[in-house]
N, C-alpha and C positions, 0 to 999 in steps of 0.2 A: 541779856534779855532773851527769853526765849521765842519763841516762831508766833505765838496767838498774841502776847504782847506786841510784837513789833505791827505785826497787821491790824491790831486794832487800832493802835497809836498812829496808823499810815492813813487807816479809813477816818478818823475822827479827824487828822489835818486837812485828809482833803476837803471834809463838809465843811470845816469853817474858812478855808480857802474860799473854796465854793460862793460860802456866805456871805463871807465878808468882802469876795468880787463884787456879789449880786448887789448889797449894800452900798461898797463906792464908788458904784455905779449909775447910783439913783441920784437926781438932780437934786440941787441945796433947795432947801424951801426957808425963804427968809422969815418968813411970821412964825416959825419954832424956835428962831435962835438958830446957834453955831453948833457946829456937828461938837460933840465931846468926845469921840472915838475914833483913829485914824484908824477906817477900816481899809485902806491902800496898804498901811504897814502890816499891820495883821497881815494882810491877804500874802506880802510878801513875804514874813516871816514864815508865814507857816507854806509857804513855798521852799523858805530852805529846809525847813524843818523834813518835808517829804522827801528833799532830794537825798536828805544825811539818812532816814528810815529808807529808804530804796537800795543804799549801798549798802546799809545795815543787814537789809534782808537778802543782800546777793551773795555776801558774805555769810550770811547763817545757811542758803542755799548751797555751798559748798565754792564759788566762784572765786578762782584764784586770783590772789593780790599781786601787783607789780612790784617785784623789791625796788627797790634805791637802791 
């Protein structure tokens, strides 16, 4: 992946992070029914998802790997 790929792919995870904190966050409201979306998972997935775009772009930044 090249350098504008990975940074767009890091800002678009974080907004939905972001969002989807902000969302499961907000208290149930029982006169709408049950949430259909776990926005807590989301929020976490796309937590790993930034951590693995971060090391991506440290490594496209030149930043040397630790052998085994």
């Amino acid at each position: 992946m090249s350098l504008t790929v990975t940074l767009a792919l890091l800002v678009a995870a974080l907004a939905l992070a972001v969002f989807a904190g902000w969302r499961g966050s907000r208290p149930w409201d029982l006169t709408r029914g049950v949430r259909m979306i776990p926005w807590r998972f989301i929020m976490l997935l796309c937590g790993v998802a930034i951590f693995i775009l971060v090391i991506h772009l440290g490594t496209l930044m030149g930043v040397p790997q630790r052998p085994y």
